[in-house]
VMD Tcl script that draws the C-alpha trace (Angstrom):
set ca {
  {0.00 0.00 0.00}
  {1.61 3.60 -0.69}
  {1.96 5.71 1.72}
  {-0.81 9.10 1.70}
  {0.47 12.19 1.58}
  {-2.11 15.57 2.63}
  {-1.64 17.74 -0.17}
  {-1.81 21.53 0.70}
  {0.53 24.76 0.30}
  {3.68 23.84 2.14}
  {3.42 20.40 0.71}
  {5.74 20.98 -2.26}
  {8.54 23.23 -3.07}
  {8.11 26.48 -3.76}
  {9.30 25.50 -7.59}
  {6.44 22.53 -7.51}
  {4.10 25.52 -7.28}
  {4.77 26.56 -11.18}
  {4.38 22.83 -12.37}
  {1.15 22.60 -10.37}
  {-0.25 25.50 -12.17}
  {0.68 23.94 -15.24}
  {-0.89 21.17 -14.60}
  {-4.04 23.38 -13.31}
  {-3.91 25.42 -17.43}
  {-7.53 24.23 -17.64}
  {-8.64 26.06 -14.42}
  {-6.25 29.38 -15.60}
  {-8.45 29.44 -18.38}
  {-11.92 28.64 -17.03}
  {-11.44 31.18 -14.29}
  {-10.63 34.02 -16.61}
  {-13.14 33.63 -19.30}
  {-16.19 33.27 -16.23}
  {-14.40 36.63 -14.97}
  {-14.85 38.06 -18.80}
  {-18.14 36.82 -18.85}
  {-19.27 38.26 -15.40}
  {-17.87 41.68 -16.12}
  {-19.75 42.53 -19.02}
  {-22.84 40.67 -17.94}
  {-26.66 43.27 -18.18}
  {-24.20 46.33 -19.16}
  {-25.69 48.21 -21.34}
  {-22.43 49.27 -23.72}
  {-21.04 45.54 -22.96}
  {-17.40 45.82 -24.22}
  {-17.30 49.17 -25.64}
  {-16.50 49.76 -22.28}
  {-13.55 48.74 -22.75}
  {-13.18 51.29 -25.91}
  {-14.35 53.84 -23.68}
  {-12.31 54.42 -21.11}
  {-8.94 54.60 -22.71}
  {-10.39 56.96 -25.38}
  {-11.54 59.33 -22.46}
  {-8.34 58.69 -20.45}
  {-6.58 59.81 -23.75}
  {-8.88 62.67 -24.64}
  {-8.51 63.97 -21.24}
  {-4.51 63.77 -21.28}
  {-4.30 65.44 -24.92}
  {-6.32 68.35 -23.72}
  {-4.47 68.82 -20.44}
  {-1.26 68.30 -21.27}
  {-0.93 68.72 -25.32}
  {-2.98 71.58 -25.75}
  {-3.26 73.87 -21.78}
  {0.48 72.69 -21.13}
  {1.59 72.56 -24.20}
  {4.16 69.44 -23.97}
  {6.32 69.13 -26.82}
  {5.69 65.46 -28.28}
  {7.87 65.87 -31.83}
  {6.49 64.61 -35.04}
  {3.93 62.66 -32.89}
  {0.52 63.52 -32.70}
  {0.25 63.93 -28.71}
  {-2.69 62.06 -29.01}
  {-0.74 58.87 -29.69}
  {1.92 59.55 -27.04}
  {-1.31 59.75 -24.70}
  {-2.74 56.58 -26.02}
  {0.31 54.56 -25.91}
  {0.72 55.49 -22.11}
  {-2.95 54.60 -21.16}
  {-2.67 51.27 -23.32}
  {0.34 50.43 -20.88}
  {-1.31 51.28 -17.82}
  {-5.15 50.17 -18.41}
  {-3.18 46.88 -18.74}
  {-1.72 46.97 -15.63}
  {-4.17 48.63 -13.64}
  {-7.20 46.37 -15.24}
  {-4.54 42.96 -13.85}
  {-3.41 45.06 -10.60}
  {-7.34 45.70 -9.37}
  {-8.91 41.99 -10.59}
  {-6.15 39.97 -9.05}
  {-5.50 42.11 -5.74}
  {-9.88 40.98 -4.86}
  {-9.04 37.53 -6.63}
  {-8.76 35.55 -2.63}
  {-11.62 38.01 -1.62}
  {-13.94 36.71 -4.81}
  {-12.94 33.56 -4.42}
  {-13.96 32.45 -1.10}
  {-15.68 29.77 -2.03}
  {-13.36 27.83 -3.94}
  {-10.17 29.04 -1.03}
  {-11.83 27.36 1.48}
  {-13.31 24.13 -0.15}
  {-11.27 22.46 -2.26}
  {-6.83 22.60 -2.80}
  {-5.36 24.12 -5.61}
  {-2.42 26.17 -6.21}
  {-3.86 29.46 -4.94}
  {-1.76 31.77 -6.96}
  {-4.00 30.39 -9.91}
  {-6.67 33.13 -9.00}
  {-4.53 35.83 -9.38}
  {-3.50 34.82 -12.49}
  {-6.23 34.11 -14.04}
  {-7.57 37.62 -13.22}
  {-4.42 38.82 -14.91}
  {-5.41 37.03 -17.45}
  {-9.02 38.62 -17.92}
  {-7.44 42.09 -18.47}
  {-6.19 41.02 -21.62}
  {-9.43 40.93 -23.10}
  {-10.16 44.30 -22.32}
  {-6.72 45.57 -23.45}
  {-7.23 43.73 -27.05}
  {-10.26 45.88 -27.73}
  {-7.95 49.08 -26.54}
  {-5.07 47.86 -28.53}
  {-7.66 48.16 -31.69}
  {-8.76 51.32 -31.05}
  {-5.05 52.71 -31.13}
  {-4.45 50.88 -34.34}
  {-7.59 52.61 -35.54}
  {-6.50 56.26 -34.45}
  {-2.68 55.61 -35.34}
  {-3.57 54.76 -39.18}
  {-6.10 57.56 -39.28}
  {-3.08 60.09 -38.16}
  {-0.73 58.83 -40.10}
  {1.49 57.50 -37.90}
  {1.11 53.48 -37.44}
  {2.97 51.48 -35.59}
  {6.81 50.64 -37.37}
  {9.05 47.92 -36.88}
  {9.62 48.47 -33.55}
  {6.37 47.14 -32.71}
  {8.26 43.67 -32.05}
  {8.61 44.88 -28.92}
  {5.50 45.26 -27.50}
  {5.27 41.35 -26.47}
  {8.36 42.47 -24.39}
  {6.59 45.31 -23.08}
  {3.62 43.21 -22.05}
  {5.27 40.54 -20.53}
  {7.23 43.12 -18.32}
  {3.78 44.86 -17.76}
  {1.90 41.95 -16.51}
  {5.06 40.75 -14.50}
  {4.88 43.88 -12.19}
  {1.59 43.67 -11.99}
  {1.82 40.28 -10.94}
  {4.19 41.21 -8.63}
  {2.08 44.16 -7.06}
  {-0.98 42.03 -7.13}
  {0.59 39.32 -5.31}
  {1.40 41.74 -2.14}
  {-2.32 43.29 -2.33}
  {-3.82 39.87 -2.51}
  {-2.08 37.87 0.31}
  {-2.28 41.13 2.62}
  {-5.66 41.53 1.86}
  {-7.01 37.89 2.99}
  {-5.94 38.89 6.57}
  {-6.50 42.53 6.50}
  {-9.21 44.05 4.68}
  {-8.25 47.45 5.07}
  {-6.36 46.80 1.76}
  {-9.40 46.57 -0.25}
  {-9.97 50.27 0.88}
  {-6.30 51.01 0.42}
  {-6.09 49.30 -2.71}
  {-7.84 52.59 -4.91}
  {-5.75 55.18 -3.34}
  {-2.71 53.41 -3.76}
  {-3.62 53.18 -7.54}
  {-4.14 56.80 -8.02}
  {-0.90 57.38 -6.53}
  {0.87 54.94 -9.22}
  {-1.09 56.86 -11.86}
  {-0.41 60.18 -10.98}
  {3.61 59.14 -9.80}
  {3.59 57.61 -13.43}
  {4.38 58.63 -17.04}
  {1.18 57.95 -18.64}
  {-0.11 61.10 -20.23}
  {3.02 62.58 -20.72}
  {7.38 61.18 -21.75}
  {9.25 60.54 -18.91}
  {12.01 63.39 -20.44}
  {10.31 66.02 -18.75}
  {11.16 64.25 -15.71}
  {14.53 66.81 -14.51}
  {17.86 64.90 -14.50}
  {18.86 65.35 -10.75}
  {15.61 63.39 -10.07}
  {15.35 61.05 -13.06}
  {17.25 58.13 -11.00}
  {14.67 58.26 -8.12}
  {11.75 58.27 -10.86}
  {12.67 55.65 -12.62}
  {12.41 53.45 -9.46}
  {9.40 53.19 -9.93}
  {8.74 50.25 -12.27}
  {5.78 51.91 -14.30}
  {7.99 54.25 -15.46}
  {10.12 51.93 -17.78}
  {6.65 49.90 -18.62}
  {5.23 53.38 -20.46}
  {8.35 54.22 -22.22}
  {8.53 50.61 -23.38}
  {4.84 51.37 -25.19}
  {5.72 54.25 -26.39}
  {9.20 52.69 -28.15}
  {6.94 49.65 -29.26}
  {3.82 51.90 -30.51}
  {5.52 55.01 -31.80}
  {9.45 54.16 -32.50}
  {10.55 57.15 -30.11}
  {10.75 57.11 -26.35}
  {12.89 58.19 -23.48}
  {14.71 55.04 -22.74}
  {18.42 55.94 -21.48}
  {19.90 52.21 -20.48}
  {21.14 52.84 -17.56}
  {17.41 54.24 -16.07}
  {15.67 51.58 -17.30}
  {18.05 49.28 -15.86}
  {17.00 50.46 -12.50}
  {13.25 50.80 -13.84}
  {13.47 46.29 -14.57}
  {15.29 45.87 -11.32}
  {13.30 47.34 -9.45}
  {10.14 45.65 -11.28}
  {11.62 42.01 -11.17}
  {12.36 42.81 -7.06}
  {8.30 43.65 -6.55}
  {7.55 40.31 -8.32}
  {10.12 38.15 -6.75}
  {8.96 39.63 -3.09}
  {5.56 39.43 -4.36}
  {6.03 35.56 -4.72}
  {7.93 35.26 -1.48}
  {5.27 36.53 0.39}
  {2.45 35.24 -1.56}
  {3.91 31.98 -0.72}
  {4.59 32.34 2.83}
  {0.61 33.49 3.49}
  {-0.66 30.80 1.54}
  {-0.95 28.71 4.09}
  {-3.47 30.14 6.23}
  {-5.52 31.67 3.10}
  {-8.40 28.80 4.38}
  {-8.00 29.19 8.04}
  {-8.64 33.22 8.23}
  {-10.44 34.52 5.07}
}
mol new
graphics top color blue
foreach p $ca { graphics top sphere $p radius 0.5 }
foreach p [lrange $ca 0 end-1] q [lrange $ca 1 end] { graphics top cylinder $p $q radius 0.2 }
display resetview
């Protein structure tokens, strides 16, 4: 007879994790498109919404900083430099607020059956994507009917979206874990987003940004996300090496902490949410 084993979070090694979620694809999946499916259930403008909001967010940054501030943006119609910063961060804010409630939603499942919990964070990641599609469309749309489309440096943007959805991974994992034990950080969890927007080069380049302070910036990660759009979307962006080094450090620091401490709550997700 083999011996039994109780499966449960500290069971494997924290490795094991990733090949449990691969062998857990199916649920990735099946949570994310119930997520799509809930989100855009009785609205009225079903996934225009998803139009919407970056065309507003755009519209909004054109007229405040293009036209009252008058930012310089080049050849570029400062439409598009708008655009390609609110395509960067509706990704990551759409991932960073779905998979910071996912424990909270989730109750349910947390405290009835195992599975490698970090699966409902992901797969709330995963439902932003949908969203950000439709966006992505509407700046192709605007970009050809300006006259500027995307050129070759549009290879990138897989780069820039992996990096994107990485940090906020990473970000989501903290909110998430924190949040099962104190739910303060549901109520903390829309002020500290506004902060990262407003802290954030999204309606306007990162060059503005004075050199004495430009190393401080770019510690924030969201800072080399945007100029990573912007280089994909419009082949000119504010990307000196050495800044963006510390922008990817400091990104790929959130996520691994994120997973550290993900990891180390995990255990008494059942027990206390």
């Amino acid at each position: 007879m083999k011996p039994t084993r109780e499966l449960g979070p500290e069971s494997e090694p924290f490795l094991r994790m990733w090949h449990d979620v691969w062998m857990h694809r199916e649920l990735v999946f099946f949570l994310a498109w119930r997520d799509v499916k809930v989100r855009y259930k009785q609205t009225v403008f079903g996934v225009l919404w998803a139009v919407l909001r970056p065309a507003i967010s755009a519209a909004v940054f054109t007229f405040v900083f293009g036209n009252m501030a008058k930012l310089p943006s080049g050849s570029t119609p400062y439409l598009l430099v708008a655009m390609a910063g609110v395509l960067g961060w509706s990704l990551m804010s759409d991932g960073i607020s779905g998979a910071s409630q996912s424990m909270i939603s989730n109750t349910s499942l947390v405290t009835k059956v195992y599975f490698p919990r970090i699966i409902l964070p992901l797969a709330a990641l995963c439902r932003g994507l949908v969203d950000w599609l439709f966006a992505a469309g509407l700046y192709l749309g605007i970009s050809l009917w300006a006259g500027h489309p995307p050129g070759t440096d549009v290879i990138l943007l897989p780069l820039a979206m992996i990096y994107a959805l990485a940090v906020a991974f990473g970000i989501s994992l903290w909110f998430s874990a924190a949040g099962v034990r104190y739910r303060d950080v549901a109520h903390a969890l829309p002020f500290a987003l506004q902060v990262l927007f407003w802290i954030s080069p999204i309606g306007y380049s990162s060059a503005h940004i004075p050199d004495a302070v430009a190393p401080w910036y770019w510690c924030n990660p969201i800072v080399g996300v945007m100029e990573l759009f912007r280089l994909a979307l419009l082949g000119d962006a504010h990307i000196p090496g050495r800044l963006l080094a510390i922008s990817v450090t400091s990104g790929l620091c959130i996520l691994a902490g994120g997973m550290w401490f993900f990891r180390r709550m995990e255990a008494a997700f059942a027990d206390v949410i």
